[in-house]
C-alpha positions as CSV (number, residue, x, y, z in Angstrom):
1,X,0.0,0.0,0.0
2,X,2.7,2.5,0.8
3,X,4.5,1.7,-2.5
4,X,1.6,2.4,-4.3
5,X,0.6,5.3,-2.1
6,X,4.9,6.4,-3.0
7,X,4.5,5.9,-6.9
8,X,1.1,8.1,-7.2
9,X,2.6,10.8,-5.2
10,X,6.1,9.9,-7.2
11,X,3.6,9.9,-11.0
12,X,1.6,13.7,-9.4
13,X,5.3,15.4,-8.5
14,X,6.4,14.3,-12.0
15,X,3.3,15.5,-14.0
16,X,3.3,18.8,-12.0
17,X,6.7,19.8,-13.1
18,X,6.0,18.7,-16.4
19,X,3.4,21.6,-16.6
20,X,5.5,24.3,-15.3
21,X,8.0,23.1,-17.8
22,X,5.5,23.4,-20.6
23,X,3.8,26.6,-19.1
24,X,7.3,28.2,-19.3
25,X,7.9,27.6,-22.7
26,X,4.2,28.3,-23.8
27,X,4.5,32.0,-22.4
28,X,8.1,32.9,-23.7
29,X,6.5,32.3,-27.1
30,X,3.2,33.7,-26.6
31,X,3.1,36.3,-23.6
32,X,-0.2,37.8,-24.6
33,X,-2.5,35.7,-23.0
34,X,-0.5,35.9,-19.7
35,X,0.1,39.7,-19.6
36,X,-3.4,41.0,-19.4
37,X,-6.8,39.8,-20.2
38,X,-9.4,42.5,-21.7
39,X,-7.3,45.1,-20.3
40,X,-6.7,43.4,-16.5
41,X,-3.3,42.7,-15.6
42,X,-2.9,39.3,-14.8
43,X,0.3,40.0,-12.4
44,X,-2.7,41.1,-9.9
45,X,-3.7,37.7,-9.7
46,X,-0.2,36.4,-8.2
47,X,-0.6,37.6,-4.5
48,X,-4.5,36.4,-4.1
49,X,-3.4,32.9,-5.8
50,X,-0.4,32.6,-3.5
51,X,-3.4,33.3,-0.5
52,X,-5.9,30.6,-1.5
53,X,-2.6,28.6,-1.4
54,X,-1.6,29.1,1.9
55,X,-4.7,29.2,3.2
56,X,-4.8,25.7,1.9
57,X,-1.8,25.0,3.6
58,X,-3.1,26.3,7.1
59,X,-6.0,23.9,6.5
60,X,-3.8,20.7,6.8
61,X,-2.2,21.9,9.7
62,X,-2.5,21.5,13.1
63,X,-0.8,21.7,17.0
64,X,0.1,18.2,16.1
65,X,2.8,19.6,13.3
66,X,4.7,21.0,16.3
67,X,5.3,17.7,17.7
68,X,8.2,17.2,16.8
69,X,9.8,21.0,18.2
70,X,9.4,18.9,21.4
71,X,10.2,15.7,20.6
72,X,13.3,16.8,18.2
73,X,13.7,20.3,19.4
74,X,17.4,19.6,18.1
75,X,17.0,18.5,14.9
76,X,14.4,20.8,14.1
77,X,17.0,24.0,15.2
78,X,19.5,22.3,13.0
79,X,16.8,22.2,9.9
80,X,15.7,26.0,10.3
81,X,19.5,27.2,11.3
82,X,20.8,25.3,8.1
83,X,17.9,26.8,5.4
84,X,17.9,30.2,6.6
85,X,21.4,30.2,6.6
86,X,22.7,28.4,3.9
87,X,20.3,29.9,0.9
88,X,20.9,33.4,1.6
89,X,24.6,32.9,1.7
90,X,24.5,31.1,-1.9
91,X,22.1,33.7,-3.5
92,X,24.2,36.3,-2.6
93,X,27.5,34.9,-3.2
94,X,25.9,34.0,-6.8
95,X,24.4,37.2,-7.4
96,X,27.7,38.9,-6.9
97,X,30.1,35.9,-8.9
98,X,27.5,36.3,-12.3
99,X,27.4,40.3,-12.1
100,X,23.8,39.8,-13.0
101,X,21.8,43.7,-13.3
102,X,20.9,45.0,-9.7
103,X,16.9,43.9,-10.0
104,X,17.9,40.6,-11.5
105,X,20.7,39.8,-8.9
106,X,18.0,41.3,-5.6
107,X,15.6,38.5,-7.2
108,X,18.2,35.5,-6.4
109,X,19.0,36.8,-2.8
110,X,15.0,36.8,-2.8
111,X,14.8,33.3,-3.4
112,X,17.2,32.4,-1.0
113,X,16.0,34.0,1.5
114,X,12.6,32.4,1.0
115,X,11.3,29.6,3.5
116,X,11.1,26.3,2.7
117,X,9.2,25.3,-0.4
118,X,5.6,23.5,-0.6
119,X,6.3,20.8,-1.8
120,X,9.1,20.0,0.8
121,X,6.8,16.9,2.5
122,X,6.3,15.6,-0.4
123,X,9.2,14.8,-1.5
124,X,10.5,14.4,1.6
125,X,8.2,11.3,1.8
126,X,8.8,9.5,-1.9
127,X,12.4,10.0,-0.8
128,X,11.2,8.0,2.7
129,X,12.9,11.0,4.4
130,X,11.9,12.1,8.3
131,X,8.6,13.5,7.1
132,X,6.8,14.6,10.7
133,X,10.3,16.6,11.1
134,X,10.0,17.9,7.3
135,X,6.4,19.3,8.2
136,X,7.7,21.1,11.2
137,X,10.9,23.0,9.4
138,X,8.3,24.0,6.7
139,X,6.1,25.3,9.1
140,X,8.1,26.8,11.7
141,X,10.2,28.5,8.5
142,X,7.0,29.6,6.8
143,X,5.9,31.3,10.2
144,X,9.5,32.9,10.9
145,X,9.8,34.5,7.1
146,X,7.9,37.3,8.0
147,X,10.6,38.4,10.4
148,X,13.5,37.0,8.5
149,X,12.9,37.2,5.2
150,X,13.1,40.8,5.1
151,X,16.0,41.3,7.7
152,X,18.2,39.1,5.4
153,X,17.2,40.7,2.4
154,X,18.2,44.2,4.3
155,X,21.2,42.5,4.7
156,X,22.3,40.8,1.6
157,X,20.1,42.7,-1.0
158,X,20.5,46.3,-0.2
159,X,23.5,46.9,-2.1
160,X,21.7,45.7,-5.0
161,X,18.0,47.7,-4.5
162,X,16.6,49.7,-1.9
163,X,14.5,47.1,0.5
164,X,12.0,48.5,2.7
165,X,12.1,46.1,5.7
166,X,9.0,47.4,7.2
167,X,6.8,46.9,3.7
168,X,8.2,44.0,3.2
169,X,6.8,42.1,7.0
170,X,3.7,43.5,5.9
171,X,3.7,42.1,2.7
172,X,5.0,38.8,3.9
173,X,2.1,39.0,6.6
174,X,-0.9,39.5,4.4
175,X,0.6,36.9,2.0
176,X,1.3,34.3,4.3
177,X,0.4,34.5,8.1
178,X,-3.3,35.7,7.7
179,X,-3.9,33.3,5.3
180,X,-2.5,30.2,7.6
181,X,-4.1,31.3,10.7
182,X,-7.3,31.5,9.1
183,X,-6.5,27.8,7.7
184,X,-5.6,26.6,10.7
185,X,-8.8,28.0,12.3
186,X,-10.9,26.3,9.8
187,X,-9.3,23.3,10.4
188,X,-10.2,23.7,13.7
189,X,-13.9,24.4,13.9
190,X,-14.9,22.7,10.7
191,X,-12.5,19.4,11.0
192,X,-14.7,17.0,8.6
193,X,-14.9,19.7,6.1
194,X,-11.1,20.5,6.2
195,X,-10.5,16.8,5.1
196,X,-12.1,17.1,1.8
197,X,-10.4,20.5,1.3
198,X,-7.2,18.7,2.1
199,X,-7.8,16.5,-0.9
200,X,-8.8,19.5,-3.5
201,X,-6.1,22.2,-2.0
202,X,-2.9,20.2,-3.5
203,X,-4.6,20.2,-6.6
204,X,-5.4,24.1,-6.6
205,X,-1.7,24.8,-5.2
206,X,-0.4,23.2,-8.3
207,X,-2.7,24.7,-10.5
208,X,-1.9,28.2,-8.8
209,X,2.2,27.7,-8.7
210,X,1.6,26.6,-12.5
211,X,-0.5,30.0,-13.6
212,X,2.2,32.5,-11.0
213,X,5.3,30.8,-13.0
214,X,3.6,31.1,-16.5
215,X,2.3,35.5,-15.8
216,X,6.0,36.0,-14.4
217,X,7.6,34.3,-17.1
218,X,5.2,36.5,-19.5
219,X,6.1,39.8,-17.3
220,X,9.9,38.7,-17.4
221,X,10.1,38.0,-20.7
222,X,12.8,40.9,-22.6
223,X,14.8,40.0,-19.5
224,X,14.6,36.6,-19.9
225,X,15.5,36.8,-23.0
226,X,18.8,38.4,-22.3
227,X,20.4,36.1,-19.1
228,X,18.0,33.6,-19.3
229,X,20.2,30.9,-19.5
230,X,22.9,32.4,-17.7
231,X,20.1,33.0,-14.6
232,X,18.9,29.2,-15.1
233,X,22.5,28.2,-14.6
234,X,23.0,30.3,-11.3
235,X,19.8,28.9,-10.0
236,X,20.5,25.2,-11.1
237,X,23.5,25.6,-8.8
238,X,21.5,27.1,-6.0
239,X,19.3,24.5,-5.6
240,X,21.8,22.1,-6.3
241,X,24.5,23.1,-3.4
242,X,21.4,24.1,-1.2
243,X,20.8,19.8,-1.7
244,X,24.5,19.1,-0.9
245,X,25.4,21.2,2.2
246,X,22.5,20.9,3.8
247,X,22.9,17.0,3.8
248,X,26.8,17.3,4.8
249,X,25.6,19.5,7.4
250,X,22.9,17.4,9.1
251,X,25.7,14.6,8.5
252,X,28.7,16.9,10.3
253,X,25.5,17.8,13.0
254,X,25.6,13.9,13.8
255,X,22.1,13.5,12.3
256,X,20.5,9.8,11.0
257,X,20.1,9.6,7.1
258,X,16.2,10.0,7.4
259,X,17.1,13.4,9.2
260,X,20.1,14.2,6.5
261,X,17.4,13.8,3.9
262,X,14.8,15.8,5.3
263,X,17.8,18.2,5.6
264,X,18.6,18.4,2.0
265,X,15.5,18.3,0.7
266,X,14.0,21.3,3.0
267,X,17.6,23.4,2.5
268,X,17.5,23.2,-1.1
269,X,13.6,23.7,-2.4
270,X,12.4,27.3,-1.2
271,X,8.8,29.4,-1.8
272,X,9.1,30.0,-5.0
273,X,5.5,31.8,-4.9
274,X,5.9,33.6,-1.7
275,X,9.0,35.2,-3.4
276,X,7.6,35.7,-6.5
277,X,4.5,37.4,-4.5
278,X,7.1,39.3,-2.7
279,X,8.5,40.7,-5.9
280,X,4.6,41.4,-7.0
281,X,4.8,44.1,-3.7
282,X,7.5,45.3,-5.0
283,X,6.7,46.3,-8.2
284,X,9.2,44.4,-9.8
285,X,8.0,41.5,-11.3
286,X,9.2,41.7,-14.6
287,X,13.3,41.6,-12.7
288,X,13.2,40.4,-9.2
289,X,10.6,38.0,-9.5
290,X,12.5,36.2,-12.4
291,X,14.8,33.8,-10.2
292,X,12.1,32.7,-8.4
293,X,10.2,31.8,-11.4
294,X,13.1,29.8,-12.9
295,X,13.5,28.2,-9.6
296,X,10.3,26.6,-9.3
297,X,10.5,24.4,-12.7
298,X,14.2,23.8,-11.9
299,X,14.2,22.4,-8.1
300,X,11.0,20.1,-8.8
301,X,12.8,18.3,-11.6
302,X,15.8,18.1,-9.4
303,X,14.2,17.2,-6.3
304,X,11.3,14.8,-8.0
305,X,14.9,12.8,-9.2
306,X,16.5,12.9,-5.6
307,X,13.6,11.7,-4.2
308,X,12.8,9.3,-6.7
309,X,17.1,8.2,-6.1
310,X,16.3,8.1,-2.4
311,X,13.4,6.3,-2.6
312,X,14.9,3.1,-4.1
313,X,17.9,3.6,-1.9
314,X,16.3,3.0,1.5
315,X,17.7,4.5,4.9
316,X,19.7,1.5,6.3
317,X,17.3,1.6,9.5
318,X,14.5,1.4,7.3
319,X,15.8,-1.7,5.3
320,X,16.7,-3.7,8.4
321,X,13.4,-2.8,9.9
322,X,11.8,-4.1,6.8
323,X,13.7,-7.5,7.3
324,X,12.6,-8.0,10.6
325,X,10.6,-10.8,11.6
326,X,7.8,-8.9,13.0
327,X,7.9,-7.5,9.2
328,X,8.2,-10.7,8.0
329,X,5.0,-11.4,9.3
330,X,2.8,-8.4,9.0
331,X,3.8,-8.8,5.1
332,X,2.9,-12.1,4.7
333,X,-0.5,-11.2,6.4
């Protein structure tokens, strides 16, 4: 059942990242139809997309999701310490070694600086990763990015553009807070409901993500145009070295494999949307929302072929607990 239960989730990650692929491509060759529609800017659409989203998000939540701060408190410091430390450090090192323009360079700090991305527990569970701990990094950096996002972007972006650190909480609050609290209400009072929302939300994120990547892409495109490749590069090897020192970390941190995962996997996929909302705020879609777009499509190809590696490479605790005899028997039953 759970290897079925892996594959779908394995078949969904890959189809999703398929479309963003394809909704790339579609609008750099026709940007029309996701610019503006009788006259409306579709750009307006990014911020309330990215709120049905997280509001989604605060629907599958819980107190339970903060388990593990108490029963892990450790690991989950090391998980948080290592994203919002890591990230920020590469986009800015990056943005300086490409000498991309100001606006395009701010928009790869912004990305790092984002919390950890959406589809973090997923993957963390095809990749058979520490997925209760993977839920409470995502959540405790998606609640902390309203106070850090725009302290390290004061930080490591202000030489680039002019970052207003009190617009930007605001911004970060309205977009991602409010909308989780009010999720996490819901799933409060109206509990049955909230699981058949549960099973329509992911759906509606991907949807959502698909349509933000596709309008910034369209917004971005002259730019695009120009260090489009060169920007796809910098951010392949963000993602990439956000994978591989996050791993070595939880490993130099003393952490199991499951945990070293979870590590990786959080570290290197970041909130694409969030940022790409951010750089909505910021009235600078069509520059610093550009890494963020790219990032998306990039990290779920990368991180749907991690997992998918990890998932036929089992934890070593999970493959001598599968050949014990008490799973011996509870298989042949």
């Amino acid at each position: 059942m759970k290897a079925e239960t892996n594959e779908r989730s394995s078949y969904r990650n890959l189809i999703y990242t398929a479309l963003i692929i394809v909704s790339v491509i579609v609008a750099l060759t026709f940007p029309g139809p996701f610019t503006e529609i009788n006259g409306f800017p579709l750009k307006k659409l990014i911020v309330p997309l990215l709120q049905i989203i997280m509001l989604g998000m605060g629907t599958t939540m819980s107190i339970k999701d903060f388990e593990s701060v108490i029963q892990q408190p450790r690991a989950v410091f090391i998980g948080v310490s290592c994203h919002f430390l890591i990230m920020p450090l590469l986009g800015f090192t990056l943005a300086n070694v490409f000498s991309f323009p100001p606006e395009i360079a701010a928009g790869v700090v912004l990305i790092g600086c984002s919390p950890s991305g959406l589809a973090s527990n997923v993957m963390c569970f095809i990749a058979k990763a520490n997925v209760p701990l993977s839920i409470t990094i995502t959540t405790l950096a998606t609640l902390l990015a309203p106070f850090l996002m725009p302290a390290l972007m004061k930080l490591l972006a202000g030489q680039f553009i002019q970052i207003s650190l009190w617009d930007m909480m605001i911004h970060i609050t309205e977009i991602v807070i409010v909308p989780v609290v009010v999720g996490l209400i819901l799933n409060r009072i109206f509990h049955k409901s909230a699981v058949m929302i549960n099973r329509v939300m992911p759906l509606l994120s991907m949807a959502g993500i698909v349509l933000i990547v596709a309008i910034i892409t369209a917004a971005g495109r002259d730019s695009l145009l120009t260090v489009g490749w060169t920007l796809a590069l910098c951010v392949l090897i963000h993602n990439l070295t956000g994978f591989t020192l996050g791993y070595w970390a939880a490993r130099l941190f003393g952490m199991d494999e499951q945990s070293c995962r979870t590590v990786a996997i959080e570290v290197g996929l970041q909130n694409g949307g969030l940022a790409s909302g951010i750089a909505v705020q910021m009235g600078k879609v069509a520059t610093v929302g550009l890494a963020p777009a790219l990032f998306g499509p990039i990290m779920n190809t990368t991180g749907s072929l991690l997992a998918t590696y990890w998932s036929q490479h089992p934890p070593k605790e999970i493959a001598i607990d599968n050949t014990s005899p008490q799973s011996m028997k509870a298989q042949d039953a």
